[in-house]
N, C-alpha and C positions, 0 to 999 in steps of 0.2 A: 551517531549522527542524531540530531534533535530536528524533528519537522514540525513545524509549526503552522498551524492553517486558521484561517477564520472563513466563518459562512456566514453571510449577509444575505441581506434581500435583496433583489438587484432595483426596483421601483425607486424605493425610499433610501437605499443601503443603511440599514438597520443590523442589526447585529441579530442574528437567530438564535437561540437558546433552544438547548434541549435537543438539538442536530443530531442525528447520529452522522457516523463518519468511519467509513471504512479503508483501512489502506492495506496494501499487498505489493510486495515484487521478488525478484528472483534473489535467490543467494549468490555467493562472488563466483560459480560457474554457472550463471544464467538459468537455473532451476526454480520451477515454483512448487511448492507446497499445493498436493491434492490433484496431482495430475499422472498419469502414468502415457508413455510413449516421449519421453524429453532426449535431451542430449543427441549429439552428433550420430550415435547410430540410433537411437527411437528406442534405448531398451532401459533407461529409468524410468522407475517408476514411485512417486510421490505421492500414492491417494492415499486417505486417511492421516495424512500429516498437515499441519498446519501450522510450519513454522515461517515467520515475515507477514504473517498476517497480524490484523490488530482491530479492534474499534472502539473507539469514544466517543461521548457523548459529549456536545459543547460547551460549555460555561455559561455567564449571565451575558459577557462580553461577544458569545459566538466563536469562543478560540478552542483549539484542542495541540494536543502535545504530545509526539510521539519518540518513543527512544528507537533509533534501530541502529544497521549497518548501512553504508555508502551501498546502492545494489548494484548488481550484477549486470551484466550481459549477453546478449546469445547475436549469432548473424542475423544480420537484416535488421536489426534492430537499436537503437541509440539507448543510451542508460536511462531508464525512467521509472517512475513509480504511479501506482490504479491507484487512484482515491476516488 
């Protein structure tokens, strides 16, 4: 999956350069990277990994581009992704 974002300014909406931008979410069983107590009984554990995580810097335009996978799931929660 390709995500695509721009950061603007919200006053003038201007294009921000130079942004950083971070993204993260779970893997297709609802796991994130750098966390230990996950999963249905609490006993994964993910710290010091750092996979589905990412950051770029924006463009002249404000854009950034990221490659991943469609994410994951866990109860309680709808499919989403942190940026």
């Amino acid at each position: 999956m390709r995500l695509r974002l721009r950061v603007i300014e919200a006053g003038p909406c201007t294009p921000v350069a130079g942004a950083r931008v971070d993204v993260w979410h779970s893997d297709a069983r609802g796991l994130y990277s750098g966390y230990p107590g996950q999963g249905d009984d609490r006993a994964v554990d993910t710290s010091g990994q750092t996979f589905l995580r990412g950051t770029q810097m924006t463009d002249e335009g404000g854009w950034v581009s990221f490659e991943t996978i469609y994410p994951g799931w866990y109860a309680g929660r709808a499919t989403h992704i942190h940026f």
